[in-house]
C-alpha positions in Angstrom: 0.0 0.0 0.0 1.3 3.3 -1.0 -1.1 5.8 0.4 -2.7 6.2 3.6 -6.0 5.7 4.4 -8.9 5.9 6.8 -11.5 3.3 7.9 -14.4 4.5 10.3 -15.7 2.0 12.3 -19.6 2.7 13.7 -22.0 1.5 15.9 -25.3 3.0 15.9 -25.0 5.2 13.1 -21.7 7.1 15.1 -18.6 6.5 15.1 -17.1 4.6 17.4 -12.8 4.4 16.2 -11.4 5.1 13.0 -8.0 3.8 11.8 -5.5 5.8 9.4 -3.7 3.0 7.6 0.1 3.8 6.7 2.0 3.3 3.9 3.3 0.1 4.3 5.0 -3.0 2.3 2.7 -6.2 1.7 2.3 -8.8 4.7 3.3 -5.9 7.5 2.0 -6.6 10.6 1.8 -4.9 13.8 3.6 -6.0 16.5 4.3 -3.1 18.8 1.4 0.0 19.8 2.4 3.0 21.4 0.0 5.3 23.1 1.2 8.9 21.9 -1.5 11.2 23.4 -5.1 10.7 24.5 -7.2 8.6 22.3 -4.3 8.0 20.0 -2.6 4.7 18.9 0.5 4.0 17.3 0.9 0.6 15.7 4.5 -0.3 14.9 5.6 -3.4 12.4 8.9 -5.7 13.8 11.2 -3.1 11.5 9.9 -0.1 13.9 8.3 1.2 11.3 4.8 3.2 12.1 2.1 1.5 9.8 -1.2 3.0 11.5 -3.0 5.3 13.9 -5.7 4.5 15.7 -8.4 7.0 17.3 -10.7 5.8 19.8 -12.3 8.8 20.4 -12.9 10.0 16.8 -14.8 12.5 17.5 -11.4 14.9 18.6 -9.9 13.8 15.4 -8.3 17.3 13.5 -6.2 17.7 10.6 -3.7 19.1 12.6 -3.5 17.0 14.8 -3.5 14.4 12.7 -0.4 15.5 10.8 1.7 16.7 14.1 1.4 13.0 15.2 2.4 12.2 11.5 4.8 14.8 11.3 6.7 13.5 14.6 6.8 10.1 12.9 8.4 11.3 10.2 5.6 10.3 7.7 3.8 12.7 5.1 1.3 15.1 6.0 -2.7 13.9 5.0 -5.3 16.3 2.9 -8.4 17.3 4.5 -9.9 14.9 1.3 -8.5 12.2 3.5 -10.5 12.5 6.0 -13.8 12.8 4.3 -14.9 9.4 5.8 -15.0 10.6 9.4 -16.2 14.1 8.6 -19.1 12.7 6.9 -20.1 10.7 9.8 
């Protein structure tokens, strides 16, 4: 996979996480998760590499913040167009 992107998980007709999938090569697995602030996941493959986010509360999810976690992990910034799944719920 060479772009990132989002899956919204709901219950109810709300969301209840969503998960920003990471550029990552075929058959990467997690096998480390790293809480980085509130309501916000890291998952890491066995290289260290960072392969996803998770948001458990989705409803705090930004753009910005978004792409100061990203930025921290030294990935590419996402478009606002990327998060059209969650805005739309």
């Amino acid at each position: 996979m060479r772009e990132p992107y989002l899956e919204v998980s709901f219950r109810h007709g709300r969301p209840l996480a969503a998960y920003l999938y990471l550029p990552r090569e075929d058959g990467e697995r997690s096998s480390r998760t790293e809480r980085v602030e509130d309501g916000v996941i890291v998952d890491y493959s066995d290289a260290g590499r960072p392969i996803g986010l998770e948001f458990t509360v989705p409803a705090r999810v930004t753009l910005a913040g978004i792409n100061g976690i990203l930025r921290r992990l030294g990935q590419r910034a996402i478009r606002a167009e990327d998060l059209a799944p969650l805005v739309a719920a």
